[in-house]
DODOGU-34126 format. One record per residue (C-alpha): x, y, z. Coordinates in steps of 0.05 Angstrom, whole numbers, plus 5000, padded with zeros to 4 digits. Example, Ala and Ser with C-alpha at 12.3 -4.5 7.8 and 13.67 -1.06 7.14 Angstrom:
% DODOGU-34126
u: 5246, v: 4910, w: 5156
u: 5273, v: 4979, w: 5143
This chain:
% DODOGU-34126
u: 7177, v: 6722, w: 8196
u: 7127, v: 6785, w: 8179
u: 7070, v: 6752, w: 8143
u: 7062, v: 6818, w: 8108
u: 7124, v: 6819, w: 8065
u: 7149, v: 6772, w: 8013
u: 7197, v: 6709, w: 8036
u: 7250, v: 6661, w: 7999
u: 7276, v: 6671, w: 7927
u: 7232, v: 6727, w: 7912
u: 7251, v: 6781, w: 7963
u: 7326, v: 6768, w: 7953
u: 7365, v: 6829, w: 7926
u: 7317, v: 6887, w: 7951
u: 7358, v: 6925, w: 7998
u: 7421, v: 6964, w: 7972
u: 7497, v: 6931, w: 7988
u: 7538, v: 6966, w: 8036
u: 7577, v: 6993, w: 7982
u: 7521, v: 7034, w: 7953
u: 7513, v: 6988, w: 7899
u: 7437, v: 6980, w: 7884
u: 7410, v: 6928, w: 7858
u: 7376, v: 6939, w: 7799
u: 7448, v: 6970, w: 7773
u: 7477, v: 6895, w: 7785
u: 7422, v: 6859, w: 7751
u: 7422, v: 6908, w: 7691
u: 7506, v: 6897, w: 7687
u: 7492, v: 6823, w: 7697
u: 7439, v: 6832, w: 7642
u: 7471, v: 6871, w: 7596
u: 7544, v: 6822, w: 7597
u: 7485, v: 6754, w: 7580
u: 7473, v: 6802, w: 7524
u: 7542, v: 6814, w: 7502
u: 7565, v: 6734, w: 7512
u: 7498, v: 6702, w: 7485
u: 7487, v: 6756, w: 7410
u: 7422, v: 6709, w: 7396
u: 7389, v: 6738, w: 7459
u: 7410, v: 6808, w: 7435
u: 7373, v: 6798, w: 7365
u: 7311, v: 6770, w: 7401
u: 7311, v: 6829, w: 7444
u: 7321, v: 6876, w: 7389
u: 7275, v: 6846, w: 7345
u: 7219, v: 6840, w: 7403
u: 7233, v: 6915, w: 7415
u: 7232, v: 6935, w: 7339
u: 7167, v: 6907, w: 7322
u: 7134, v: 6949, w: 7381
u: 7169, v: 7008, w: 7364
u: 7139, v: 6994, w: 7297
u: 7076, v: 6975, w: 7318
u: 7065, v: 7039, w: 7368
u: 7100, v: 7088, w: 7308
u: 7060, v: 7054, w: 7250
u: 7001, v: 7108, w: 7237
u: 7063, v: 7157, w: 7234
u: 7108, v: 7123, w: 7183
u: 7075, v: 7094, w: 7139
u: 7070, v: 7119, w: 7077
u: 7004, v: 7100, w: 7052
u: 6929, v: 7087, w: 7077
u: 6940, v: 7013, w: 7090
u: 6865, v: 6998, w: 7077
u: 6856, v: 7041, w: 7018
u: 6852, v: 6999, w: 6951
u: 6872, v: 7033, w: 6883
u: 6865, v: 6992, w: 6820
u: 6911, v: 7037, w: 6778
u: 6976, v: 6999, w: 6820
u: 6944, v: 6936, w: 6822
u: 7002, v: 6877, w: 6836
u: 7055, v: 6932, w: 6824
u: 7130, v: 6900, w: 6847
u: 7170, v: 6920, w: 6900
u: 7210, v: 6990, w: 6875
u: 7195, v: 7060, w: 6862
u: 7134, v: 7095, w: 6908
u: 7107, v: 7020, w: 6938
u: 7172, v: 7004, w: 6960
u: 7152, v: 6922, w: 6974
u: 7099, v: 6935, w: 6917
u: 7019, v: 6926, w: 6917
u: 6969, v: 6866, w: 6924
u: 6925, v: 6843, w: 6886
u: 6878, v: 6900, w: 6907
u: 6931, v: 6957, w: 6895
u: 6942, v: 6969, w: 6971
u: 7013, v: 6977, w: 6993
u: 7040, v: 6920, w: 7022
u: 7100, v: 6961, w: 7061
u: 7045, v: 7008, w: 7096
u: 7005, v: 6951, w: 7115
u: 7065, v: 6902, w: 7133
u: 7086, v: 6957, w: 7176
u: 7016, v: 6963, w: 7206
u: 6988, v: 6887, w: 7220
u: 7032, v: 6880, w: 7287
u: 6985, v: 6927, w: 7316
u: 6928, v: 6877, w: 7309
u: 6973, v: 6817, w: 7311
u: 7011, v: 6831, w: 7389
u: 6942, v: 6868, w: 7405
u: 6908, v: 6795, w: 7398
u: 6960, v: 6748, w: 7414
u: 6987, v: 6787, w: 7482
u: 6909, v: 6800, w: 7501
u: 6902, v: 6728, w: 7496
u: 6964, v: 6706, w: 7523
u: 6955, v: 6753, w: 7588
u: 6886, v: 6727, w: 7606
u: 6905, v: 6653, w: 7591
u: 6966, v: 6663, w: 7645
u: 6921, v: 6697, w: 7698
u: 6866, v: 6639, w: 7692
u: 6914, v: 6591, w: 7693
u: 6956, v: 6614, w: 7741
u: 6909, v: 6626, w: 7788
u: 6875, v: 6559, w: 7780
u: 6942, v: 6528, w: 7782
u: 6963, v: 6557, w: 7848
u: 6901, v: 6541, w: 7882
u: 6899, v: 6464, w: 7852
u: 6978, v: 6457, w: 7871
u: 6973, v: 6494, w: 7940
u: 6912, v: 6447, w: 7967
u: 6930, v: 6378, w: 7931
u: 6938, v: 6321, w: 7977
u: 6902, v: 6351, w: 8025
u: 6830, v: 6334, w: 8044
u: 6795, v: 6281, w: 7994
u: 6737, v: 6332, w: 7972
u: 6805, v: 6379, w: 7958
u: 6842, v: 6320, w: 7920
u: 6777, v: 6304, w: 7881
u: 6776, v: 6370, w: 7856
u: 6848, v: 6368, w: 7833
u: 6834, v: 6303, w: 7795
u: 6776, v: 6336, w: 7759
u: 6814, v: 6395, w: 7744
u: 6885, v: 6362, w: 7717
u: 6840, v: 6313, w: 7669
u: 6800, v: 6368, w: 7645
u: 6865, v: 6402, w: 7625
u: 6874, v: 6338, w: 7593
u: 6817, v: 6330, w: 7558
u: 6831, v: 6405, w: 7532
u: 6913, v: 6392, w: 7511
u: 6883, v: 6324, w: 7479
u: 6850, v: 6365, w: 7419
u: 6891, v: 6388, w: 7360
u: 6903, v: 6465, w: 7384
u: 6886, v: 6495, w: 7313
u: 6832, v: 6452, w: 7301
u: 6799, v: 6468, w: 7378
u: 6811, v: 6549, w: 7354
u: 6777, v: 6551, w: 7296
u: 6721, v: 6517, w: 7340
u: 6716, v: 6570, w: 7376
u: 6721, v: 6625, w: 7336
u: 6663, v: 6585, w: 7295
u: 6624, v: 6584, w: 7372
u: 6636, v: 6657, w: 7388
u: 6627, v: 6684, w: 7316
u: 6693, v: 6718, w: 7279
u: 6719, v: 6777, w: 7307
u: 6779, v: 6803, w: 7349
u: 6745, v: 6788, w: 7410
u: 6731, v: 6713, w: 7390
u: 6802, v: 6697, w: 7377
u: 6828, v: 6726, w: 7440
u: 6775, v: 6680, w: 7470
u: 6804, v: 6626, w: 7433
u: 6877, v: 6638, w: 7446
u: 6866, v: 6649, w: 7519
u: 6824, v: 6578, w: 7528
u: 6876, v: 6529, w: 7492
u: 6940, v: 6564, w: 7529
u: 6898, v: 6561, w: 7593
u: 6928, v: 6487, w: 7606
u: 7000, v: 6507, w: 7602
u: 6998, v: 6558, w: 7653
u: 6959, v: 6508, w: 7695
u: 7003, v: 6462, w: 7695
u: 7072, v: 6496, w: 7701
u: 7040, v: 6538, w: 7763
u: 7021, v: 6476, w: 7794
u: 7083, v: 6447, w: 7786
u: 7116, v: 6506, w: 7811
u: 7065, v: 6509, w: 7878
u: 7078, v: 6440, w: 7893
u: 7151, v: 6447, w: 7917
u: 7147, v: 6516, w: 7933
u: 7095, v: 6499, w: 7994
u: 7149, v: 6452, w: 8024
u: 7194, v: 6509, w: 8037
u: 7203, v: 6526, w: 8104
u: 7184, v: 6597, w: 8102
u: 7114, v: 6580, w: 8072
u: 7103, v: 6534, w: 8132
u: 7131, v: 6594, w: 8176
u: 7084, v: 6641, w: 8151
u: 7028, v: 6579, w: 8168
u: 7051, v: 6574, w: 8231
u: 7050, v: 6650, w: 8245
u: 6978, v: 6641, w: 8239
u: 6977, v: 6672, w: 8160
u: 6912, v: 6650, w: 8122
u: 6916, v: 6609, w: 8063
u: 6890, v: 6656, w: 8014
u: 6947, v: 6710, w: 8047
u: 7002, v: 6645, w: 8036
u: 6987, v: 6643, w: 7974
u: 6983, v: 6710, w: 7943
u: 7049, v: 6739, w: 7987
u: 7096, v: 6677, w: 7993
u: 7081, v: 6626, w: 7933
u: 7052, v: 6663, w: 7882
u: 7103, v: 6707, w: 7873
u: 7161, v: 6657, w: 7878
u: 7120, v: 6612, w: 7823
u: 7117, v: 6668, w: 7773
u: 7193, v: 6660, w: 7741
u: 7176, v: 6607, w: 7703
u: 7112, v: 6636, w: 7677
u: 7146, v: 6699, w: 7649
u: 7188, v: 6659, w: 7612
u: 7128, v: 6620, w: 7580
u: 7090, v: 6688, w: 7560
u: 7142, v: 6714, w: 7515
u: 7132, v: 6640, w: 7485
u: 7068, v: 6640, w: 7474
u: 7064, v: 6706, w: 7455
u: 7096, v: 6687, w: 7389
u: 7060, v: 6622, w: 7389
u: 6992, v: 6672, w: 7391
u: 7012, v: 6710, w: 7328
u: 7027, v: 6647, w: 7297
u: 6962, v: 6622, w: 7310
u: 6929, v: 6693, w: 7301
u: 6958, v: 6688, w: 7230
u: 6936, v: 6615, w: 7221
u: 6881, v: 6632, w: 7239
u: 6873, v: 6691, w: 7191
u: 6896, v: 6651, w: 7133
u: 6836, v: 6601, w: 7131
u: 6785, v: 6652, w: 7134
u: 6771, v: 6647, w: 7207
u: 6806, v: 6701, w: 7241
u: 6822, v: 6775, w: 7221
u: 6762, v: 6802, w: 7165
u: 6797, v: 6836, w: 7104
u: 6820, v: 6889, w: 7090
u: 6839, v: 6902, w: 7159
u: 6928, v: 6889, w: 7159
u: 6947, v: 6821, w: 7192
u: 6993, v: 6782, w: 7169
u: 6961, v: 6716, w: 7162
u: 6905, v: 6746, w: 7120
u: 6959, v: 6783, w: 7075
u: 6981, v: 6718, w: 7064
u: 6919, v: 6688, w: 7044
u: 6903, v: 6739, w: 7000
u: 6974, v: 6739, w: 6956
u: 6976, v: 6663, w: 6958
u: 6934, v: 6655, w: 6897
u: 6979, v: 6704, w: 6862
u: 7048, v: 6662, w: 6872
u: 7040, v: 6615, w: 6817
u: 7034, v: 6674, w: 6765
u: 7097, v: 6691, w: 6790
u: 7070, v: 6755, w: 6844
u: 7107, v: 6727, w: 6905
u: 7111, v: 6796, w: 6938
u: 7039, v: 6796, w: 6976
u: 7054, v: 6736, w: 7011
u: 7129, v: 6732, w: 7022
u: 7141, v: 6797, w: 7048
u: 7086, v: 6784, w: 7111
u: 7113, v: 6718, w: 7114
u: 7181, v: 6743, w: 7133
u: 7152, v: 6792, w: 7180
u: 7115, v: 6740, w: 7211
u: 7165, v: 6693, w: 7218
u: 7218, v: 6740, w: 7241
u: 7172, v: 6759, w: 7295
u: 7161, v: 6691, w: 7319
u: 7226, v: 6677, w: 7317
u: 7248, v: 6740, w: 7359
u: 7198, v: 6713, w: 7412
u: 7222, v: 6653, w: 7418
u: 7299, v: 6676, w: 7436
u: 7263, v: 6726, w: 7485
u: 7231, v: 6667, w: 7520
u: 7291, v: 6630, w: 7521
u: 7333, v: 6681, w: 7554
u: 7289, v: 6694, w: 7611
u: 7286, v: 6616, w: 7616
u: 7356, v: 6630, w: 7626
u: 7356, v: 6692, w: 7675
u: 7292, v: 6668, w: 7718
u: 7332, v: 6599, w: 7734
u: 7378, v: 6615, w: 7795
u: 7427, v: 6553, w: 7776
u: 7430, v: 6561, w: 7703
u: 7440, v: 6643, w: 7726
u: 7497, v: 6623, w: 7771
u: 7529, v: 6576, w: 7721
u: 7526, v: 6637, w: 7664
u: 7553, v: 6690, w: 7723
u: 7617, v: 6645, w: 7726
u: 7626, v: 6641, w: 7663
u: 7619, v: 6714, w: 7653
u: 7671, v: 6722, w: 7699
C-alpha cells in the first residue's frame, strides 16, 4: 500500500466507472433522490441555504439602516413602510431581523470551527496512542477526565464565565463557544480513532515503515472525520442558540448591533403592553434557524453512515 495516498472508506469512489459515470454525478443523484424521499432534509437544507443567502445579501436588501434609531416610529406595528414594525427605539425590526445572521453564523461557525479542530486533533492523538505505553495511557486519563471535569459544568452557566473572564465582545464568545464544544469533538474523534487503528490498512501503512504522525494525518484522520461533519452542522445551531442566550442576559452581543438574542431582550419588556413584534419576530428567526440546523445535521448523520446509506439506497430503489 503507497503510504502517500489515502486507504479504507475514505478513498472509495475516486476513480471514474468504466461506464464514464463519475462519481460525484452518482453521489449528487443519490443525494438529490434522499432529498426527494426524506422533504424534512430538503427544508433543512433550504432553510440552512436561505439564511446565508440572506445573511451574505443583507446590506443589499434591506430596507433600512438597521442601527439607526428614529423616535418619530417608535413601537410602530408590523404594516405599511416597517413591514414587521419598529422597537422600542424606532429601528426596523425587518432590516435588522434580516441583518443579525451575519453576526449570529459569523460567531457560532467561528466557534464551532475552532472547537472541532482542537478537539479533533486532541482526540486523534489521545485515541491513536491509548493503551500504549503507561506515560501515553496516563496522559489519556488526564485528558478524558479533564473533558469531564469541563462537560460536568452547566454549558450556559461555564459561557457566561467566560465571556465575564475575557471581557464582552465577539471575540470572547467565540472563545467561549469554542472551549465548551471542545469535549464533544474530543470525544467522538477518539471514539472514531480507536477502531479505525485496528483496520488492517492502518497497520499496513505501520508496517510499510509510515510514521505515526504520517498514519495519522493520511489514513485515520480522514476516515474519522464523517462523523464530525455531521456534529458541526449541530452545533452550529446549538452556537446561535447559545450566541442568542447569550445576548439575551446582557453578556453577549452590545446593542444596538442586530442579533437576535439581544433583539429579544430588548422587546421582552414591551410584551406585556401588548408590543409582541420586537421579540417574536427574532424569535421565529431564531428558532427556524436552529431548527434548519438541526435537520442538516441529521441528514449527513444519515449520508456519512455507510450502513444507514446502504439501507436508504435500497429503499430508494
Amino acid at each position: 500500500m503507497s503510504v502517500g495516498t489515502h486507504s479504507g472508506p475514505a478513498a472509495s469512489g475516486t476513480r471514474p466507472t468504466a461506464g464514464g459515470d463519475a462519481p460525484w454525478r452518482r453521489r449528487l443523484r443519490f443525494f438529490l433522490a434522499v432529498l426527494r424521499a426524506r422533504p424534512s432534509f430538503a427544508l433543512g437544507y433550504a432553510i440552512v441555504v436561505g439564511v446565508i443567502v440572506i445573511a451574505a445579501l443583507a446590506p443589499w436588501i434591506v430596507p433600512f439602516d438597521p442601527m439607526t434609531a428614529d423616535p418619530a416610529v417608535y413601537l410602530l406595528p408590523p404594516g405599511g413602510r416597517h413591514l414587521l414594525g419598529t422597537d422600542g427605539a424606532g429601528m426596523d425590526i425587518f432590516s435588522r431581523v434580516l441583518y443579525a445572521p451575519r453576526v449570529d453564523l459569523t460567531i457560532a461557525v467561528a466557534g464551532t470551527l475552532v472547537s472541532a479542530v482542537i478537539g479533533g486533533a486532541i482526540g486523534a492523538v489521545v485515541g491513536y496512542y491509548e493503551g500504549q505505553r503507561a506515560w501515553r495511557r496516563a496522559l489519556s486519563t488526564f485528558v478524558m477526565r479533564s473533558a469531564d471535569v469541563l462537560q460536568a459544568f452547566p454549558v450556559f452557566v461555564f459561557a457566561i464565565a467566560l465571556v465575564a473572564v475575557f471581557g464582552q465582545s465577539v471575540k470572547s464568545i467565540v472563545i467561549a463557544i469554542a472551549f465548551v464544544n471542545v469535549p464533544i469533538y474530543l470525544r467522538l474523534t477518539r471514539s472514531q480513532v480507536l477502531s479505525i487503528r485496528q483496520l488492517r490498512y492502518v497497520e499496513a501503512a505501520y508496517v510499510a515503515g509510515a510514521s505515526d504522525l504520517a498514519i495519522l494525518w493520511r489514513h485515520v484522520i480522514p476516515n474519522a472525520i464523517a462523523p464530525l461533519v455531521a456534529q458541526l452542522s449541530i452545533n452550529i445551531g446549538w452556537s446561535v442558540l447559545l450566541t442568542a442566550g447569550l445576548s439575551f442576559v446582557g453578556a453577549g452581543v452590545v446593542a444596538p448591533t442586530p442579533e437576535w438574542g439581544s433583539m429579544i431582550a430588548m422587546g421582552f419588556q414591551n410584551i406585556v403592553t401588548g408590543q409582541w413584534w420586537p421579540s417574536v419576530f427574532p424569535g421565529i428567526a431564531l428558532g427556524l434557524t436552529v431548527f434548519g440546523f438541526a435537520l442538516v445535521g441529521a441528514s449527513i448523520e444519515v449520508l456519512a453512515d455507510p450502513a444507514r446509506r446502504r439501507v436508504l439506497s435500497g429503499s430508494l430503489g
